[in-house]
LUMTIKOL-985275 format. One line per field, with one value per atom (N, C-alpha, C): y, x, z; residue in one letter. Coordinates in steps of 0.2 Angstrom, whole numbers. Atoms other than C-alpha are relative to their C-alpha. Layout:
BEGIN
north	(Y;...)
east	(X;...)
up	(Z;...)
resn	(A;...)
//
This chain:
BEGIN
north	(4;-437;1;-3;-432;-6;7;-442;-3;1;-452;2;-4;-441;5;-5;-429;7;-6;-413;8;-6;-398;6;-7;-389;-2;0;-387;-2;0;-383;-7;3;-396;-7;4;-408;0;-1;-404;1;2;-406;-8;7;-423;-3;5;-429;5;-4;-413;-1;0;-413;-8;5;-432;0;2;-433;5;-7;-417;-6;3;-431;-5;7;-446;3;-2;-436;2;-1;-433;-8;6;-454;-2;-1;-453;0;-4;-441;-7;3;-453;-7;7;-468;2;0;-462;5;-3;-449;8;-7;-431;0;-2;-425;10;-6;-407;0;-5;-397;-4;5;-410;4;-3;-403;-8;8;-415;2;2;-418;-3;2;-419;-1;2;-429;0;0;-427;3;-5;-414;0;-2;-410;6;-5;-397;3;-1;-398;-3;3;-408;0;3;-418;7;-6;-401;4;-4;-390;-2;4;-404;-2;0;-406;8;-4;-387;4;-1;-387;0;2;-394;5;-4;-385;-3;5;-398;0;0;-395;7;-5;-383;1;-1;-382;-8;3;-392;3;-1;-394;-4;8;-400;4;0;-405;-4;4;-411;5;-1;-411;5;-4;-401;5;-6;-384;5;-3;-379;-2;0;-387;0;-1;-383;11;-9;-362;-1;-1;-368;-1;0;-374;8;-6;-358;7;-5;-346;-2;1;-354;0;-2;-351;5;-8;-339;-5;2;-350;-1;1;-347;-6;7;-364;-3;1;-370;4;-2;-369;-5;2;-377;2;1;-380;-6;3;-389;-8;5;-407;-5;8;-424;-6;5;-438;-3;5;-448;1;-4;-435;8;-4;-424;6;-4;-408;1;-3;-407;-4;1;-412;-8;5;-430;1;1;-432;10;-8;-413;2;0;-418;-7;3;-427;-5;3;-434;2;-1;-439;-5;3;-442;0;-1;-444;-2;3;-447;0;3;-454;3;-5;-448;-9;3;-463;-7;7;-476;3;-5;-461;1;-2;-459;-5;6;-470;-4;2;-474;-3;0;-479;0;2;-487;4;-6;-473;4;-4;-461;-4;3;-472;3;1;-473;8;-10;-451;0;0;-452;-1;3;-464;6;-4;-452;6;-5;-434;-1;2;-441;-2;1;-441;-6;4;-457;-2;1;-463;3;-3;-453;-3;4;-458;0;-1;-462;-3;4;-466;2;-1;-467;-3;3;-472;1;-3;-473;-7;3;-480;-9;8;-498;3;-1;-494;-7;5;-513;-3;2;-516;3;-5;-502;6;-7;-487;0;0;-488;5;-4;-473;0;3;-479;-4;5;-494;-1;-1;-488;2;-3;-480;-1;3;-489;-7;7;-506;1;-2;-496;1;-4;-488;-8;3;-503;-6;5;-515;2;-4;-502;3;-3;-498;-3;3;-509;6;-3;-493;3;-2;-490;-6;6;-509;-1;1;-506;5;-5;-490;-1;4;-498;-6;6;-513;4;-3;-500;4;-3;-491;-6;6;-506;-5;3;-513;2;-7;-497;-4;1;-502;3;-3;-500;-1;0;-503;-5;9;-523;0;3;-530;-1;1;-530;3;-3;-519;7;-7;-504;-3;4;-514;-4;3;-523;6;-5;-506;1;-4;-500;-3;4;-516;1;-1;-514;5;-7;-496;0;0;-499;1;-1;-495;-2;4;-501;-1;1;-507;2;-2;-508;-3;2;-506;1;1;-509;2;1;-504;1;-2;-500;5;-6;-484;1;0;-482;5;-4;-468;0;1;-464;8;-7;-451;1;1;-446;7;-3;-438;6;-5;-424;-4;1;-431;-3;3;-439;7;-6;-421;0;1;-421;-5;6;-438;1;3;-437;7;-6;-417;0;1;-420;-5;5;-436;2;-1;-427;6;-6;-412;-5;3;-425;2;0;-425;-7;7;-441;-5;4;-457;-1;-2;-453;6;-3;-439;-1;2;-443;-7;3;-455;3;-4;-444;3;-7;-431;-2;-1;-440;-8;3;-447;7;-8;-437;2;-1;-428;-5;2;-438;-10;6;-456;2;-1;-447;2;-3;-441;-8;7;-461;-4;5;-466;5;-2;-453;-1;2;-460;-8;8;-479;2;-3;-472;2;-3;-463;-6;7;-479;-5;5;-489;4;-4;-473;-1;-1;-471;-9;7;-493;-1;0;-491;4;-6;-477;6;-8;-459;2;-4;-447;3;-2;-440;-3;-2;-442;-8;7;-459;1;1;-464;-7;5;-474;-3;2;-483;3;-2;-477;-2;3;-488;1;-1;-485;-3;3;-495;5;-2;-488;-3;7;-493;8;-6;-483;-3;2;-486;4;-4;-479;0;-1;-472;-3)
east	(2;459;-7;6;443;-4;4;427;-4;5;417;-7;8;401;4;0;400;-3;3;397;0;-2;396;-8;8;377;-1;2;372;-7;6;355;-4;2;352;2;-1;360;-6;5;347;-7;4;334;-2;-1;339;1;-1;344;0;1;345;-3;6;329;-2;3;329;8;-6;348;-3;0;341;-4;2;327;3;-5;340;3;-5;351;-5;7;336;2;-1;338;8;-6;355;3;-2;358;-1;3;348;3;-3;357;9;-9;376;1;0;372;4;-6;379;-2;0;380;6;-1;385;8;-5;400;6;-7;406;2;-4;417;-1;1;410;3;-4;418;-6;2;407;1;-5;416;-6;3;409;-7;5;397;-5;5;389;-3;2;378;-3;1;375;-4;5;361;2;-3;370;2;-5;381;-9;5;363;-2;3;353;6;-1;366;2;-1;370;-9;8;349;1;1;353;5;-3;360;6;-7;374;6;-6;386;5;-5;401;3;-2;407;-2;2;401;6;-6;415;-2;0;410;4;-2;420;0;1;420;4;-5;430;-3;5;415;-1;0;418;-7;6;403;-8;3;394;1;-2;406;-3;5;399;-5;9;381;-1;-1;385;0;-4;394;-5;4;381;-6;7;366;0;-1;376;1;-2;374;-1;-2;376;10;-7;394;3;-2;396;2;-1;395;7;-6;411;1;-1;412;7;-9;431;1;-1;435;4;-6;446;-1;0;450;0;1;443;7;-5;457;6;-6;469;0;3;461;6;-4;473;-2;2;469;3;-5;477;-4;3;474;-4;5;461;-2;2;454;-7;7;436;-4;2;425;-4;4;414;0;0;417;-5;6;401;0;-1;398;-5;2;385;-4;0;378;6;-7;398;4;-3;408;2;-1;406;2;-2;410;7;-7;427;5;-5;440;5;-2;448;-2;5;436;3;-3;445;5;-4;457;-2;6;443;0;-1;439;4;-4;456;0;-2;455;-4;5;439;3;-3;447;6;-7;464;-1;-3;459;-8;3;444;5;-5;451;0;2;453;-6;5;437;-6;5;426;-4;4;412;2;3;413;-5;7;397;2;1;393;-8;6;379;-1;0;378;-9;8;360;1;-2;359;-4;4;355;-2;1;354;-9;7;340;-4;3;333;-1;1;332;-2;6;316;0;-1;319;3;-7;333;-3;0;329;-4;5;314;4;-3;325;3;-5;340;-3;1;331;-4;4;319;6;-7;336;2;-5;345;-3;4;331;0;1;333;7;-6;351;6;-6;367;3;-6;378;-5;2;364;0;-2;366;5;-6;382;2;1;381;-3;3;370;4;-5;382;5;-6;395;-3;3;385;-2;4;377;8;-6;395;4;-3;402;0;-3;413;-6;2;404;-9;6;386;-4;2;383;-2;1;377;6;-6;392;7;-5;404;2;-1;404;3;-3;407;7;-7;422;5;-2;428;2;-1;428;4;-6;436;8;-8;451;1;-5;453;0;0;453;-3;7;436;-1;2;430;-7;9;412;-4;4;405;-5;8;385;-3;4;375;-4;8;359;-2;5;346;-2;5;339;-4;8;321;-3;4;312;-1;4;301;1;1;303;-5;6;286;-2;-2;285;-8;7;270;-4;4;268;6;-7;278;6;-5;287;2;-4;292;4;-7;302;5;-5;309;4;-3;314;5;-4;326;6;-5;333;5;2;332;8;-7;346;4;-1;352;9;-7;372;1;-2;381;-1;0;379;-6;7;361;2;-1;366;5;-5;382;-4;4;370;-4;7;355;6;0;366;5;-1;375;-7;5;359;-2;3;351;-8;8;334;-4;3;326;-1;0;333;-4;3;329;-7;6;312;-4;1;311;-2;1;314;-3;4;306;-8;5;291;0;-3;298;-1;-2;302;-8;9;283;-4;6;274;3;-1;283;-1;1;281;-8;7;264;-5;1;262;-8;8;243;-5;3;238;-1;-1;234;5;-5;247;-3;2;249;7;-5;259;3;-5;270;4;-3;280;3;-4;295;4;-4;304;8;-7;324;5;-3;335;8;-7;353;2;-5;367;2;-2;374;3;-5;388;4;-1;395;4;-4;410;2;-3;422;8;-4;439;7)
up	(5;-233;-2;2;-244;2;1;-240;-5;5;-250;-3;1;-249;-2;5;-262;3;-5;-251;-2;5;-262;3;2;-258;8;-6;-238;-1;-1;-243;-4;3;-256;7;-5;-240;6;-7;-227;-3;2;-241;2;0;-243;6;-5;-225;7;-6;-213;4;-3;-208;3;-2;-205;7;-6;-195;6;-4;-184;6;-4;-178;4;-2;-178;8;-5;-166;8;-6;-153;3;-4;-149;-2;-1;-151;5;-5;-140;6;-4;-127;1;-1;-131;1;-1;-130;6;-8;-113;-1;-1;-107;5;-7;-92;3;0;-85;-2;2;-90;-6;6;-106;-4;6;-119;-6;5;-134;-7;8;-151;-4;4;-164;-8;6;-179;-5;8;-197;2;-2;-190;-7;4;-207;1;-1;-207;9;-7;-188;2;-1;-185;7;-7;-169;4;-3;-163;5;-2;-164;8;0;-155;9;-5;-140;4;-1;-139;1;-3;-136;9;-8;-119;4;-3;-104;2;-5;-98;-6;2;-110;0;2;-110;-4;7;-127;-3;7;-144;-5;9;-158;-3;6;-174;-4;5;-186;-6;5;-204;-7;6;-220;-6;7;-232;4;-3;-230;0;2;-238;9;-6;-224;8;-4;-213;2;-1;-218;2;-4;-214;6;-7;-198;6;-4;-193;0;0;-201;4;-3;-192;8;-8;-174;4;-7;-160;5;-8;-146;2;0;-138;1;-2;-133;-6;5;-151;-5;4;-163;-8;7;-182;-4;7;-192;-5;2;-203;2;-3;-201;-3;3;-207;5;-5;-196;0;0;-202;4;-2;-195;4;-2;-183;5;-1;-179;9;-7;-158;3;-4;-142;0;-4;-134;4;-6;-123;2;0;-126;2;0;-126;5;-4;-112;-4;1;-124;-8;8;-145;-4;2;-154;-8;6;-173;-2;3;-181;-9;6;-199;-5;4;-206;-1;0;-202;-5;6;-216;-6;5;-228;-1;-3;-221;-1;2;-231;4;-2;-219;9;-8;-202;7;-5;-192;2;-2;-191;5;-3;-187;6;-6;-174;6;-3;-167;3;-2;-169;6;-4;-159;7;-7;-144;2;0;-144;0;-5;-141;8;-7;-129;6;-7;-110;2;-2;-102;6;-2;-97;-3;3;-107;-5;8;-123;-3;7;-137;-5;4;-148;-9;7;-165;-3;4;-178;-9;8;-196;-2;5;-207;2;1;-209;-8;7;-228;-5;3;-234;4;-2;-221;4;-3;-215;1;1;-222;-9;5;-233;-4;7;-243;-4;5;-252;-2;1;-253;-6;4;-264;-5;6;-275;-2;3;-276;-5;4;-280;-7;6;-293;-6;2;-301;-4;2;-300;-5;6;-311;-6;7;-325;-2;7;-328;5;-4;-323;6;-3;-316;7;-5;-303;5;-3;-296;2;-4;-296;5;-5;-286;6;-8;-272;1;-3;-273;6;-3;-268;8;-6;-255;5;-4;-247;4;-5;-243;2;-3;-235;7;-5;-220;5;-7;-203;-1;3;-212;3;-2;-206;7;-9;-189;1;-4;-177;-3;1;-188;3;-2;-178;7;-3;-164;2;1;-169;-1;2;-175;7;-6;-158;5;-5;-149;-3;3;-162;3;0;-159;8;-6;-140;5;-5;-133;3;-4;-118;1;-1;-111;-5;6;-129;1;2;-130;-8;6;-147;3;0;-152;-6;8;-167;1;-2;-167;-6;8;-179;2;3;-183;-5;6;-196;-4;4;-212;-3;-1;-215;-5;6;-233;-1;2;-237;-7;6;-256;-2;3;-270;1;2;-274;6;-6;-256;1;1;-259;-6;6;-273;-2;2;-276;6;-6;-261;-4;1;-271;-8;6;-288;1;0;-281;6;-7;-269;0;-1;-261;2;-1;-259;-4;4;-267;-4;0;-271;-7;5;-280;-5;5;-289;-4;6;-298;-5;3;-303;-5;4;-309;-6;5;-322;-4;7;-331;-4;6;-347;4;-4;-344;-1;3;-352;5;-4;-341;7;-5;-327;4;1;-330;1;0;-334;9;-8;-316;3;-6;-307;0;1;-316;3;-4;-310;7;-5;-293;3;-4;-289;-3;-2;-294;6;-6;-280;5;-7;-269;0;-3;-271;0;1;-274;1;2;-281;7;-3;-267;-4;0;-271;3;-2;-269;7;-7;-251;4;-4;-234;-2;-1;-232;5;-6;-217;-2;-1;-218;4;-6;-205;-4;2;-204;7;-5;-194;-1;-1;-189;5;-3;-181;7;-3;-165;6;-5;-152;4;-5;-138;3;-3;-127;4;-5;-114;-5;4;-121;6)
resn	(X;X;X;X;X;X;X;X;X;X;X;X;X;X;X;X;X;X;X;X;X;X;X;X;X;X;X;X;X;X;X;X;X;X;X;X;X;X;X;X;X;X;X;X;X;X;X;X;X;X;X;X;X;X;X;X;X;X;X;X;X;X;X;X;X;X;X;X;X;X;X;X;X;X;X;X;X;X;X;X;X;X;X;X;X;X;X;X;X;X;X;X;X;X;X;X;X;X;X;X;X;X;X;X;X;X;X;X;X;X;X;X;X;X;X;X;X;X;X;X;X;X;X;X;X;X;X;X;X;X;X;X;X;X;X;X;X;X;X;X;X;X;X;X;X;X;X;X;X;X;X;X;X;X;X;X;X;X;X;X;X;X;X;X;X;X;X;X;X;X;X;X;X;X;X;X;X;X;X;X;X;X;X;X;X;X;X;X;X;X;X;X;X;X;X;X;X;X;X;X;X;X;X;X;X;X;X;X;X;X;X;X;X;X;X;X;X;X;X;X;X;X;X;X;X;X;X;X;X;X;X;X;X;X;X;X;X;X;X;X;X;X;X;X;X;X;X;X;X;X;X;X;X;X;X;X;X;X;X;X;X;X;X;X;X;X;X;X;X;X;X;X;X;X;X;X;X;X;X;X;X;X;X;X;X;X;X;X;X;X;X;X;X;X;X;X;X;X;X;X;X;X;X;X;X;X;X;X;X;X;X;X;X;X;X;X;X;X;X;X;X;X;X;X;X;X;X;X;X;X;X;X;X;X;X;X;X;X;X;X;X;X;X;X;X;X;X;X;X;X;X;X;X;X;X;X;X;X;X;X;X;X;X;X;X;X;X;X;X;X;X;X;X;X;X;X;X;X;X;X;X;X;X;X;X;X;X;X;X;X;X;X;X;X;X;X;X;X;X;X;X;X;X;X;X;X;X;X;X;X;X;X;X;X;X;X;X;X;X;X;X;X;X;X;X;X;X;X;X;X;X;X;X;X;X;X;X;X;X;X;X;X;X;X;X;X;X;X;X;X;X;X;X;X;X;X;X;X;X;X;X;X;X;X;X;X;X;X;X;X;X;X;X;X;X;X;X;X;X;X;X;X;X;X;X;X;X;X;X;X;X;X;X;X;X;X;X;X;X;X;X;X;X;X;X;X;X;X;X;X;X;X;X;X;X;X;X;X;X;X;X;X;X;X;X;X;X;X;X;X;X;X;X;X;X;X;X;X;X;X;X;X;X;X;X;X;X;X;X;X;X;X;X;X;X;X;X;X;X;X;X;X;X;X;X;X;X;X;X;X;X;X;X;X;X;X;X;X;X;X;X;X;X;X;X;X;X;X;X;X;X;X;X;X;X;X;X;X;X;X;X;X;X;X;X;X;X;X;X;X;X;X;X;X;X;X;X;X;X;X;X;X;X;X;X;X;X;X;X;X;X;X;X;X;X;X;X;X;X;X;X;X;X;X;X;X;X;X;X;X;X;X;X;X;X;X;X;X;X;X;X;X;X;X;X;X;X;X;X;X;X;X;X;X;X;X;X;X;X;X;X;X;X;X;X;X;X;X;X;X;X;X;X;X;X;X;X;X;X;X;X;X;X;X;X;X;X;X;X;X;X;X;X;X;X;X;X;X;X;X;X;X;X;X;X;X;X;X;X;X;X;X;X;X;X;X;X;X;X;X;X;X;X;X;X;X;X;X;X;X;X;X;X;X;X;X;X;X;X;X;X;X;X;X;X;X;X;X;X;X;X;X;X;X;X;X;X;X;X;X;X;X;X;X;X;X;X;X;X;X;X;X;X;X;X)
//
């Protein structure tokens, strides 16, 4: 089943969010655990952030990501020379592998994309061995993940279809306090821990925020790209007065907080 992230350009991806999921995945890592010889599942891989990031460490025995964008299902593959690492493609909702294949199924920022979640979920718990992780994480985009938020709220003051567009993002399954959680008691997970994980995205100058949002991928993009030049041109003049909010141009550091919940399968 296709997701609802628009996943067409790797590199325009890892503009806009690569380079930030690459940091997220560093306390990720730390909050969901590995230990020697895992065979881990990585769901909705994307362009590899997660995969890279625990194929850095020496305790694992094989990394599989998978994700449904084939496009960044090639940048994955192009950017591997570790033999431990493997990238294919696959449908969370319907993940083609044995039960209980992998010691340890992680995902992260993919799962709120994935029409069908609570499925995913249940994939995750079903080819994980009994007793083994499963973690996850996705943004909190309504309270805390400040580059949005600058954009969406500036957007959505100035043209209905972008209010409607962050209505629709901002209600996205698994997004809320305690719905990843719930997620995981349906789907049969045991000893469920929560957490918050924050870090900061820490921009050079406006053109470093906004040319990232400007080719962006996902609901971010699928907005920009059906405005005229001219609307566009509009907001990213709206947009760089809230970023630079009566400073000189330059660096800025935004908080970026994500949900996170972790079980036993």
């Amino acid at each position: 089943m296709p997701s609802t992230y628009t996943a067409t350009d790797a590199a325009a991806y890892e503009r806009l969010m690569g380079r930030w999921s690459r940091e997220l995945a560093e306390q990720f890592i730390a909050f969901a655990g590995i230990a020697d010889g895992d065979r881990i599942l990585d769901l909705g891989c994307g362009t590899g952030s997660l995969a890279f990031a625990l194929a850095a460490r020496r305790e694992p025995a094989a990394v599989t990501g998978v994700d449904i964008a084939e496009p960044y299902v090639a940048h994955a593959q192009a950017q591997s020379s570790d033999p431990r690492l493997s990238f294919r493609s696959g449908d969370a909702d319907a993940l083609d592998l044995p039960d209980g294949s992998f010691d340890r199924c992680y995902s992260l920022l993919a799962l709120n994309f994935v029409p069908q979640p609570l499925r995913a979920v249940r994939e995750m718990r079903r080819v994980t061995r009994a007793g083994g992780a499963i973690a996850t994480a996705v943004w909190d985009f309504a309270g805390g993940l400040t580059y949005q938020r600058i954009f969406w709220d500036t957007a959505a003051a100035r043209d209905p279809k972008a209010a409607a567009a962050r209505a629709r993002q901002y209600a996205a399954a698994l997004t809320w306090p305690g719905e990843l959680e719930a997620a995981f008691a349906e789907a049969g997970v045991r000893d469920i821990v929560a957490a918050s994980l924050t870090m900061r995205m820490v921009y050079a100058d406006f053109a470093d925020y906004w040319e990232p949002i400007a080719s962006a991928q996902g609901p971010v993009g699928d907005y920009v790209r059906q405005l005229d030049p001219g609307s566009l041109a509009g907001l990213a003049d709206a947009v760089g007065a809230a970023y630079l909010a009566g400073r000189p141009d330059g660096p800025r550091s935004m908080t970026a907080t994500a949900w996170a919940a972790k079980g036993t399968a």
